[in-house]
PDB file of N, CA, C and O in Angstrom:
ATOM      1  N   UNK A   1      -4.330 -11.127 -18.685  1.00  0.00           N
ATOM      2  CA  UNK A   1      -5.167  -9.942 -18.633  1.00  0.00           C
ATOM      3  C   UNK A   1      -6.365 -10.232 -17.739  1.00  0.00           C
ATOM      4  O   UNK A   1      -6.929 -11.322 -17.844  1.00  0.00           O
ATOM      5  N   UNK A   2      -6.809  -9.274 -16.820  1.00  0.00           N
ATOM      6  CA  UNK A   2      -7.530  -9.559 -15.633  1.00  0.00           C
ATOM      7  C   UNK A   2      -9.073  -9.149 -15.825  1.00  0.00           C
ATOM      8  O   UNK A   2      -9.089  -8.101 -16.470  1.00  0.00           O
ATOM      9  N   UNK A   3      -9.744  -9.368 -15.663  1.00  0.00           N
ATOM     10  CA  UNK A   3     -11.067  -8.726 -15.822  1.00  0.00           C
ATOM     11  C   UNK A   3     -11.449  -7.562 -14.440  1.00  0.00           C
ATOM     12  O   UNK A   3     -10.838  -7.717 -13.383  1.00  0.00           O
ATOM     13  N   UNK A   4     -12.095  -6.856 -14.523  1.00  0.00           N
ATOM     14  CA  UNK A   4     -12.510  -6.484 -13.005  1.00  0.00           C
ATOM     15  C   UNK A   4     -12.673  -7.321 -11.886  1.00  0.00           C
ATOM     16  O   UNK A   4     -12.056  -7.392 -10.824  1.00  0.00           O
ATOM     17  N   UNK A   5     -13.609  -7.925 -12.332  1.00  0.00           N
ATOM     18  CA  UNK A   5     -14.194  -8.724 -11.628  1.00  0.00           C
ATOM     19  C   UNK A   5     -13.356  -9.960 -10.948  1.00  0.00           C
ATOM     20  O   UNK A   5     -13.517 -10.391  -9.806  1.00  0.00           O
ATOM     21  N   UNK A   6     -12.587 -10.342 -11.757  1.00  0.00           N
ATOM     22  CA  UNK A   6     -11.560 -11.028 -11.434  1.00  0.00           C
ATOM     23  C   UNK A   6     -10.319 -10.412 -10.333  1.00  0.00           C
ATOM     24  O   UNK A   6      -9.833 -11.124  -9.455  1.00  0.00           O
ATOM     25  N   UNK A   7      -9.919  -8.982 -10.558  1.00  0.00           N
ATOM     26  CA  UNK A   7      -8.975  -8.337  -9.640  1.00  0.00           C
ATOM     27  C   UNK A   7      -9.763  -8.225  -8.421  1.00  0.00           C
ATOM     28  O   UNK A   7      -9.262  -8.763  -7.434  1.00  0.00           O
ATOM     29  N   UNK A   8     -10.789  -7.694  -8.285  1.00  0.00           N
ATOM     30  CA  UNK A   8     -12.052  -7.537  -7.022  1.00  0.00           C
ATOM     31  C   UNK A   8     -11.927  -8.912  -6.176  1.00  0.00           C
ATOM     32  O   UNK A   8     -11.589  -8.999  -4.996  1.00  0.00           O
ATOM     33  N   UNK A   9     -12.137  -9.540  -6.698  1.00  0.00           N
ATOM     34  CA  UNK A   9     -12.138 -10.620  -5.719  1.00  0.00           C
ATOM     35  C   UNK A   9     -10.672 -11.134  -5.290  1.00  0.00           C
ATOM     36  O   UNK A   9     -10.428 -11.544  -4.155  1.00  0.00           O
ATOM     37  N   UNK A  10      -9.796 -11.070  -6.254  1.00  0.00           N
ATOM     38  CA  UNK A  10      -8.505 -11.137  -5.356  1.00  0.00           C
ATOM     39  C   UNK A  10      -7.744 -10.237  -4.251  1.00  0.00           C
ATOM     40  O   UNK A  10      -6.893 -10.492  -3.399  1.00  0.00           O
ATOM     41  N   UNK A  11      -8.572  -8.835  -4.729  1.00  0.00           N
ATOM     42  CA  UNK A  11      -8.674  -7.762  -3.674  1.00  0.00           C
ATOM     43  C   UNK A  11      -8.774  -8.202  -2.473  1.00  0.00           C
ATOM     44  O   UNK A  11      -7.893  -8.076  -1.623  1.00  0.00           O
ATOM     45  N   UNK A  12     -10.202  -8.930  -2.255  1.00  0.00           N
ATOM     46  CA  UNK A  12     -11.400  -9.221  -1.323  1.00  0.00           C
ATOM     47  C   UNK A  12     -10.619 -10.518  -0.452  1.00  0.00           C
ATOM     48  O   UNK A  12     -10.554 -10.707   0.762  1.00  0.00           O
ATOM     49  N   UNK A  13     -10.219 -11.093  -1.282  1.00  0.00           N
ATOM     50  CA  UNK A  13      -9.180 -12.035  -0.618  1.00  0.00           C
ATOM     51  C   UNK A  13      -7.965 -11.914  -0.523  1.00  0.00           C
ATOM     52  O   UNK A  13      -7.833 -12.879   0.230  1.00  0.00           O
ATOM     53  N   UNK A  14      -7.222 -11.646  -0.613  1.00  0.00           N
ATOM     54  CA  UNK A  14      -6.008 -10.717   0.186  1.00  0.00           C
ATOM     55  C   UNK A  14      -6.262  -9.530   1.271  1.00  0.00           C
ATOM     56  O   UNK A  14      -5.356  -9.095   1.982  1.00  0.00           O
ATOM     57  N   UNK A  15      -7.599  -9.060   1.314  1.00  0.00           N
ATOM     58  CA  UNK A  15      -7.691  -8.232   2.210  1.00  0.00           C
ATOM     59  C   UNK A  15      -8.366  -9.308   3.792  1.00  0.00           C
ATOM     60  O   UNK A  15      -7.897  -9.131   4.917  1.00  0.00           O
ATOM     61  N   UNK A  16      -9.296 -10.167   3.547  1.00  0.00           N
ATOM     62  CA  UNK A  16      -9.701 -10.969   4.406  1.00  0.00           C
ATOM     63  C   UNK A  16      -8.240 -11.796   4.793  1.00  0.00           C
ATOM     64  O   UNK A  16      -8.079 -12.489   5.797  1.00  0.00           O
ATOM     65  N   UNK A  17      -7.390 -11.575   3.895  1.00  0.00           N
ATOM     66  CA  UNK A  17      -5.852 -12.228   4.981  1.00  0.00           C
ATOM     67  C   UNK A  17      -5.081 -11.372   5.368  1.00  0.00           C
ATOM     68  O   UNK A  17      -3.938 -11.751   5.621  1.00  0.00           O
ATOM     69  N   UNK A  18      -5.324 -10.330   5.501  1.00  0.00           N
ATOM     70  CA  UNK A  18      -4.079  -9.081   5.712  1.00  0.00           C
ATOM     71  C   UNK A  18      -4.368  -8.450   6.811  1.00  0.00           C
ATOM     72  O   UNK A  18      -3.597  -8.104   7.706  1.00  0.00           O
ATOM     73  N   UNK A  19      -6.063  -8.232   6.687  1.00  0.00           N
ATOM     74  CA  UNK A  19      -6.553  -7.063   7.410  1.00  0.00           C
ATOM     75  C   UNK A  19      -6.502  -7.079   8.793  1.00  0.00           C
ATOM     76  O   UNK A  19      -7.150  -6.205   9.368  1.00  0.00           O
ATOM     77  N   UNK A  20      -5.819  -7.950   9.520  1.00  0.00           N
ATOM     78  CA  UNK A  20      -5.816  -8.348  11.109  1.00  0.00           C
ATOM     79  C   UNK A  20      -3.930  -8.279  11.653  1.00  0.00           C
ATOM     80  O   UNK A  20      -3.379  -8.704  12.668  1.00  0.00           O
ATOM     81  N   UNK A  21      -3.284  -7.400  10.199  1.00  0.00           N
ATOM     82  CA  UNK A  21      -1.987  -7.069   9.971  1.00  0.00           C
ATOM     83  C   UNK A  21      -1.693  -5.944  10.681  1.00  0.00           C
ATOM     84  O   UNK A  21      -2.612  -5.224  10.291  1.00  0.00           O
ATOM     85  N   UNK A  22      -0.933  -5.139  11.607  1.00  0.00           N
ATOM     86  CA  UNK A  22      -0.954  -3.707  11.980  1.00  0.00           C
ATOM     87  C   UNK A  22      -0.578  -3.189  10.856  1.00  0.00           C
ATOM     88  O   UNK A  22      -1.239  -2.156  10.756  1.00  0.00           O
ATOM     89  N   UNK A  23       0.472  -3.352   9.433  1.00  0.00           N
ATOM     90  CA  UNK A  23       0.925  -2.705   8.736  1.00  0.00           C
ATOM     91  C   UNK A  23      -0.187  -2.207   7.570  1.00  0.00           C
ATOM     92  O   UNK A  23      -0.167  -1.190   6.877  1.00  0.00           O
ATOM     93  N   UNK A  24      -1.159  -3.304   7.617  1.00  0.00           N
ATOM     94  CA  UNK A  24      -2.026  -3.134   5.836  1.00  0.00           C
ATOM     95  C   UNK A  24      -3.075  -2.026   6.513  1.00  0.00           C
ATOM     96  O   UNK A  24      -3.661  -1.915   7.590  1.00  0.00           O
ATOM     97  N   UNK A  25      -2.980  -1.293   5.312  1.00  0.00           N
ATOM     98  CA  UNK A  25      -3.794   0.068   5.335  1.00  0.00           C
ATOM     99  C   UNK A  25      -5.131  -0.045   4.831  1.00  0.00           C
ATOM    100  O   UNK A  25      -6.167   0.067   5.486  1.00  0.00           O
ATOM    101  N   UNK A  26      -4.986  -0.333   3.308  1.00  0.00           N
ATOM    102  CA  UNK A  26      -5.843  -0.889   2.252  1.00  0.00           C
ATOM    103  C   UNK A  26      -5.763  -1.408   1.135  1.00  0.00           C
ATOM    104  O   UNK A  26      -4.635  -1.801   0.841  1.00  0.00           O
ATOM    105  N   UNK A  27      -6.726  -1.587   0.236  1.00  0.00           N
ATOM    106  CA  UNK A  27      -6.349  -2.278  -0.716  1.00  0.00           C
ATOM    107  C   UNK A  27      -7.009  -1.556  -2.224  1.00  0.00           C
ATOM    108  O   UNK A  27      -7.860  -0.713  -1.938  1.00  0.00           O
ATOM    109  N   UNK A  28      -6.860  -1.664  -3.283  1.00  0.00           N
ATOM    110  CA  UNK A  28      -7.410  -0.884  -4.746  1.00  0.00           C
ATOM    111  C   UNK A  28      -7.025  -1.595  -5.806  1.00  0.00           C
ATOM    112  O   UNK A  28      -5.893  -2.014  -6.046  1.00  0.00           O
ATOM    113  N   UNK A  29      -8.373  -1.764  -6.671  1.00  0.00           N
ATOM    114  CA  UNK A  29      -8.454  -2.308  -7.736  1.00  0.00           C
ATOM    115  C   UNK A  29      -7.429  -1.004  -8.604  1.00  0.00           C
ATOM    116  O   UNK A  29      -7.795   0.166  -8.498  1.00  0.00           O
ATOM    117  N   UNK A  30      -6.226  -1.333  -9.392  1.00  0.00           N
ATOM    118  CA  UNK A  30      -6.529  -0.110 -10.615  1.00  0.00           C
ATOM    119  C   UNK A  30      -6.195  -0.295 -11.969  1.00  0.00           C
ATOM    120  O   UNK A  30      -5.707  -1.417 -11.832  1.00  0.00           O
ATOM    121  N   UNK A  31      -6.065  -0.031 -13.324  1.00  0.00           N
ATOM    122  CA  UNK A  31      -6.282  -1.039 -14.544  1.00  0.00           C
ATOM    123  C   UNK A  31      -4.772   0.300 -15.256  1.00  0.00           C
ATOM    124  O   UNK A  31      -4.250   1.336 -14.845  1.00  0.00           O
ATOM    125  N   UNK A  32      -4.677  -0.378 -16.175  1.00  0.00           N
ATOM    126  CA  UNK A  32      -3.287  -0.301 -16.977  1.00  0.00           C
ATOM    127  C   UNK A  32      -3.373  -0.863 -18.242  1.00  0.00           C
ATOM    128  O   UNK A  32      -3.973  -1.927 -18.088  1.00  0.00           O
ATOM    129  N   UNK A  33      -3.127  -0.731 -19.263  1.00  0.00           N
ATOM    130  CA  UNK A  33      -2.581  -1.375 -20.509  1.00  0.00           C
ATOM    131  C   UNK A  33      -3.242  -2.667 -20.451  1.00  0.00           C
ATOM    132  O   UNK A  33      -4.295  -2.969 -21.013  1.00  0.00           O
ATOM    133  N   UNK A  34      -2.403  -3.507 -19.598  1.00  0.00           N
ATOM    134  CA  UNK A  34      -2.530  -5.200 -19.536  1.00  0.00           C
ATOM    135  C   UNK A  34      -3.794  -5.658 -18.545  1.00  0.00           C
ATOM    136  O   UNK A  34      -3.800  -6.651 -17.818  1.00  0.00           O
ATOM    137  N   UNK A  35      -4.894  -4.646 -18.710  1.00  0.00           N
ATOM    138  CA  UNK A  35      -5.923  -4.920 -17.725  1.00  0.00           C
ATOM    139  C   UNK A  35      -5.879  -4.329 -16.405  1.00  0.00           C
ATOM    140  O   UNK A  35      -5.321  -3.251 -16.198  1.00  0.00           O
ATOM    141  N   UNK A  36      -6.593  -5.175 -15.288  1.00  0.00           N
ATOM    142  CA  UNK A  36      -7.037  -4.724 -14.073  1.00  0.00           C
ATOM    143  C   UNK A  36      -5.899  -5.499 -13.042  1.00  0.00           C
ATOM    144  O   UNK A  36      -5.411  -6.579 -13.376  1.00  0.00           O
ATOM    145  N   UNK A  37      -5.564  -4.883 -11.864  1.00  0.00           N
ATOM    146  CA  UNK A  37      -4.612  -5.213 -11.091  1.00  0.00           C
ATOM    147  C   UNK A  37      -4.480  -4.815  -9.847  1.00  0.00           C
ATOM    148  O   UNK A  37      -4.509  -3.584  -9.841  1.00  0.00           O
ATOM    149  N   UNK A  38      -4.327  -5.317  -8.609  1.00  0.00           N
ATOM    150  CA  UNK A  38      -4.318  -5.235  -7.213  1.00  0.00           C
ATOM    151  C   UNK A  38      -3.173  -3.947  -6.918  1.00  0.00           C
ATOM    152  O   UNK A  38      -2.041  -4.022  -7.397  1.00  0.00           O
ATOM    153  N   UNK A  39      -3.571  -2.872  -6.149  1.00  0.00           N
ATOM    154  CA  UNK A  39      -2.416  -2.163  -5.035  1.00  0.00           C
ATOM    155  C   UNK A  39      -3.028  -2.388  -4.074  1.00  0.00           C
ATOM    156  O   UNK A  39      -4.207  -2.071  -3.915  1.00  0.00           O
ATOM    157  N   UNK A  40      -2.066  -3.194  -2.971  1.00  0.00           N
ATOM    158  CA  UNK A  40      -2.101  -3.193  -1.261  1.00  0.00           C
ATOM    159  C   UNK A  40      -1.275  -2.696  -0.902  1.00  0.00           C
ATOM    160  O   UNK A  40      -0.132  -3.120  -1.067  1.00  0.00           O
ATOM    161  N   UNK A  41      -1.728  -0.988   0.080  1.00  0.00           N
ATOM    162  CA  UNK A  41      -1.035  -0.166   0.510  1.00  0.00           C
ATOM    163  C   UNK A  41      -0.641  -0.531   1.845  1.00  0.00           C
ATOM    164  O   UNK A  41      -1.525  -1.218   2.357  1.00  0.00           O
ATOM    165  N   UNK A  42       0.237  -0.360   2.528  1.00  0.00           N
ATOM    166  CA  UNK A  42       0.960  -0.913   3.752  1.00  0.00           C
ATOM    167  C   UNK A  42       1.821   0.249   4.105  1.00  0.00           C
ATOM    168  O   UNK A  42       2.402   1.046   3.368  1.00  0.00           O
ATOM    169  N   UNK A  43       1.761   0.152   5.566  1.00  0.00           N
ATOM    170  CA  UNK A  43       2.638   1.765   6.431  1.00  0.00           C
ATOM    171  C   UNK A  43       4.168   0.760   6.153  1.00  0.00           C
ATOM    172  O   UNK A  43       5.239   1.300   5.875  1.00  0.00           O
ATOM    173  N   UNK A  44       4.064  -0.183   6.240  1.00  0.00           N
ATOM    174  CA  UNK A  44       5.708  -0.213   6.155  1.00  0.00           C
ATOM    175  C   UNK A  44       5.959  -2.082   5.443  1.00  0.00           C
ATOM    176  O   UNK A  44       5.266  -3.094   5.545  1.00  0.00           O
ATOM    177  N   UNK A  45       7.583  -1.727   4.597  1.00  0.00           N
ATOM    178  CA  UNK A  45       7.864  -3.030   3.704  1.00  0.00           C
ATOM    179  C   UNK A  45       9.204  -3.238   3.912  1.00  0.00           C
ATOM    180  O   UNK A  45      10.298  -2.769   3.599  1.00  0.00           O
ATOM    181  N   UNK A  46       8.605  -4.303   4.693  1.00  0.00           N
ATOM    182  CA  UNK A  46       9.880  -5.160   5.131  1.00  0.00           C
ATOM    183  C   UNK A  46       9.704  -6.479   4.916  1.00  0.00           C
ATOM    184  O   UNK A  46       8.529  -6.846   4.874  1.00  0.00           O
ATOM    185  N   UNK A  47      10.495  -7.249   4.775  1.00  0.00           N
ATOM    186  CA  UNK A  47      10.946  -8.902   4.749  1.00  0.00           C
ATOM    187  C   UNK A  47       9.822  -9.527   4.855  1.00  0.00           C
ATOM    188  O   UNK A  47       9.169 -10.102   3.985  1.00  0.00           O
ATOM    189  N   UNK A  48       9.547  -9.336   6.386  1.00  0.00           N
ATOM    190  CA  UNK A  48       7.765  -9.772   6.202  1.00  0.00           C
ATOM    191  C   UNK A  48       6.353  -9.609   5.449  1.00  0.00           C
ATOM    192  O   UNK A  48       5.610 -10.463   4.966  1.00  0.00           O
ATOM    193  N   UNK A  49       6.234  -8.075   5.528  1.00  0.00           N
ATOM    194  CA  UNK A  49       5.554  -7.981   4.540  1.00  0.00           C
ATOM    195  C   UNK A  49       5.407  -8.672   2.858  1.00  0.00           C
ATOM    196  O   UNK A  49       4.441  -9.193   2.301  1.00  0.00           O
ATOM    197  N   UNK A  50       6.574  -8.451   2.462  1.00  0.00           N
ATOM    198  CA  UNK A  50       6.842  -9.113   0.795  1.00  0.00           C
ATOM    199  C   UNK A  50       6.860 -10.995   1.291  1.00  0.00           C
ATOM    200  O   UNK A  50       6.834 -11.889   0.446  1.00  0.00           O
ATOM    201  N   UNK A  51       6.896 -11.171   2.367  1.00  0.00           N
ATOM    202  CA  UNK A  51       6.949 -12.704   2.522  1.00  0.00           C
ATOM    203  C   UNK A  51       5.248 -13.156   2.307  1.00  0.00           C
ATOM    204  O   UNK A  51       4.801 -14.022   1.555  1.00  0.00           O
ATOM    205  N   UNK A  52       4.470 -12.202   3.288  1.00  0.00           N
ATOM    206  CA  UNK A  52       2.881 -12.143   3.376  1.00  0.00           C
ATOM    207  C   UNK A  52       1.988 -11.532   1.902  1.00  0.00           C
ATOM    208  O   UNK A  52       0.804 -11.814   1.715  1.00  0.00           O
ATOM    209  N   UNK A  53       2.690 -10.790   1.082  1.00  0.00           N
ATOM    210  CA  UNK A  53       1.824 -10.663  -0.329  1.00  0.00           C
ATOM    211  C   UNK A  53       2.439 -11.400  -1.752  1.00  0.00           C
ATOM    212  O   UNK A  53       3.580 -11.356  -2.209  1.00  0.00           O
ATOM    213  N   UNK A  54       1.431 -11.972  -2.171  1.00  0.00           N
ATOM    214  CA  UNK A  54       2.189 -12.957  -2.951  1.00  0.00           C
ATOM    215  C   UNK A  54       2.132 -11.681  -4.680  1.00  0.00           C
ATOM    216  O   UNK A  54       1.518 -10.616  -4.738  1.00  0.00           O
ATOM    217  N   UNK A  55       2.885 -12.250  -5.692  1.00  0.00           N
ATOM    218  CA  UNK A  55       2.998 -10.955  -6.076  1.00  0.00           C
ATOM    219  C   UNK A  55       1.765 -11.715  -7.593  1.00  0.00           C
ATOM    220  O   UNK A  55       1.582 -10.988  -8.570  1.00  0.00           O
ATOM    221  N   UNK A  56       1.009 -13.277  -7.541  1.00  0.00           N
ATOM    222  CA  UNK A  56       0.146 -13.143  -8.419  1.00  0.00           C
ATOM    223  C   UNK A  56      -0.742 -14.236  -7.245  1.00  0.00           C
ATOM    224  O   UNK A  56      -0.293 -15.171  -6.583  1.00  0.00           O
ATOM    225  N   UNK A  57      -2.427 -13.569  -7.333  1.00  0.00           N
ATOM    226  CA  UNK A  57      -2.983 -13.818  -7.047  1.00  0.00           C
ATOM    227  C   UNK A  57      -4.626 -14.692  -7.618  1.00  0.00           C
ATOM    228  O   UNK A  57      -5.682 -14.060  -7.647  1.00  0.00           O
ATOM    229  N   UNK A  58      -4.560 -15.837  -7.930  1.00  0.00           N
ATOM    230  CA  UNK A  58      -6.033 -16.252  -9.135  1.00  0.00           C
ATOM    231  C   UNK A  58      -5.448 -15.580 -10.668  1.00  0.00           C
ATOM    232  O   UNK A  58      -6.183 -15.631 -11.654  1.00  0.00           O
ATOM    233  N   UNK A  59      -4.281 -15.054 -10.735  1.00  0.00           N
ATOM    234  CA  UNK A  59      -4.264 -14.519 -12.421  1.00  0.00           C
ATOM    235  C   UNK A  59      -4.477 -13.146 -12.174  1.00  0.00           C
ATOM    236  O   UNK A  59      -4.879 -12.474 -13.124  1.00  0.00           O
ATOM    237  N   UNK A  60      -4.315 -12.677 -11.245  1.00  0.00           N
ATOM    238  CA  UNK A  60      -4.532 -11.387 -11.335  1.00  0.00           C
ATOM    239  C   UNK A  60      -2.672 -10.312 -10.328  1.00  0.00           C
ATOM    240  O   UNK A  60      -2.410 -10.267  -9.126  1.00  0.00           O
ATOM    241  N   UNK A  61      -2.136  -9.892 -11.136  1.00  0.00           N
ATOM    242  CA  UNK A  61      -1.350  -9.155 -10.346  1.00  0.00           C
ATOM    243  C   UNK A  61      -1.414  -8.612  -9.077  1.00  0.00           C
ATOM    244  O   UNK A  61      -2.516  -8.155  -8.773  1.00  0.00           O
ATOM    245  N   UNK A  62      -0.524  -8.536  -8.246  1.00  0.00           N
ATOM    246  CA  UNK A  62      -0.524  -7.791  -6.836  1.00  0.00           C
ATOM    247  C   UNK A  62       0.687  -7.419  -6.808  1.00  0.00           C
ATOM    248  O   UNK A  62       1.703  -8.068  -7.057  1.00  0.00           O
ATOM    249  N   UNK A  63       0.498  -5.844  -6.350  1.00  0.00           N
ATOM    250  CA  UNK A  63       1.989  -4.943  -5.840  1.00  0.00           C
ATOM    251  C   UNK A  63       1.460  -4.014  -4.380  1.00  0.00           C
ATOM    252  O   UNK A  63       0.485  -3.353  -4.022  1.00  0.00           O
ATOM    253  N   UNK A  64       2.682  -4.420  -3.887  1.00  0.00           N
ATOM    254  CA  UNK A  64       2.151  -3.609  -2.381  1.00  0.00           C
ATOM    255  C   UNK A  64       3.390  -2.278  -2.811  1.00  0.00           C
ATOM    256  O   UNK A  64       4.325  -2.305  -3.611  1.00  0.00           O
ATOM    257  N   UNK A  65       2.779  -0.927  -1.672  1.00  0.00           N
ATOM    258  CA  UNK A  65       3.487  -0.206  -2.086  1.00  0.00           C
ATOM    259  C   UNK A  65       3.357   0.829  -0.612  1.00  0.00           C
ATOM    260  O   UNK A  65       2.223   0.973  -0.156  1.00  0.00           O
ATOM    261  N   UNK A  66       4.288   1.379  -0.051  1.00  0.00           N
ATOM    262  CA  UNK A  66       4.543   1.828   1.249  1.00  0.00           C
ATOM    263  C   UNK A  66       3.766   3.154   1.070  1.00  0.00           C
ATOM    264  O   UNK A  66       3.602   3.691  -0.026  1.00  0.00           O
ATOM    265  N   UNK A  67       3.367   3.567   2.086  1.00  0.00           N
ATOM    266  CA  UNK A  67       2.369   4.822   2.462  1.00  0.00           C
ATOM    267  C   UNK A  67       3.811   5.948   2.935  1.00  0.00           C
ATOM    268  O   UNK A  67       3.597   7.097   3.320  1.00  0.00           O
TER     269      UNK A  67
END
């Protein structure tokens, strides 16, 4: 279970590695049941992409999801 504060910064760092990506759009904290959790939105998901987002980040979930 993630704290805010905890998803924010894995935000913050996945976006300082993405953001020089043509595909990554942006990125959003948003919370659920089991706490707080990463969406990195991306124009397109392919092979590469899912190779470049790892799907746990510091303890905190990450799901990318196509625009």
């Amino acid at each position: 279970m993630a704290t805010f504060r905890d998803a924010n910064q894995a935000r913050l760092k996945m976006k300082m590695k993405l953001s020089q990506q043509a595909w990554y759009n942006s990125s959003v904290v948003l919370a659920d049941s089991d706490g707080y959790f990463v969406v990195i939105q991306v124009s397109k998901m392919d092979n590469q992409v899912r190779k470049l987002i790892p799907p746990i980040v510091d303890g905190v979930s990450v799901k990318a999801e196509a625009e």
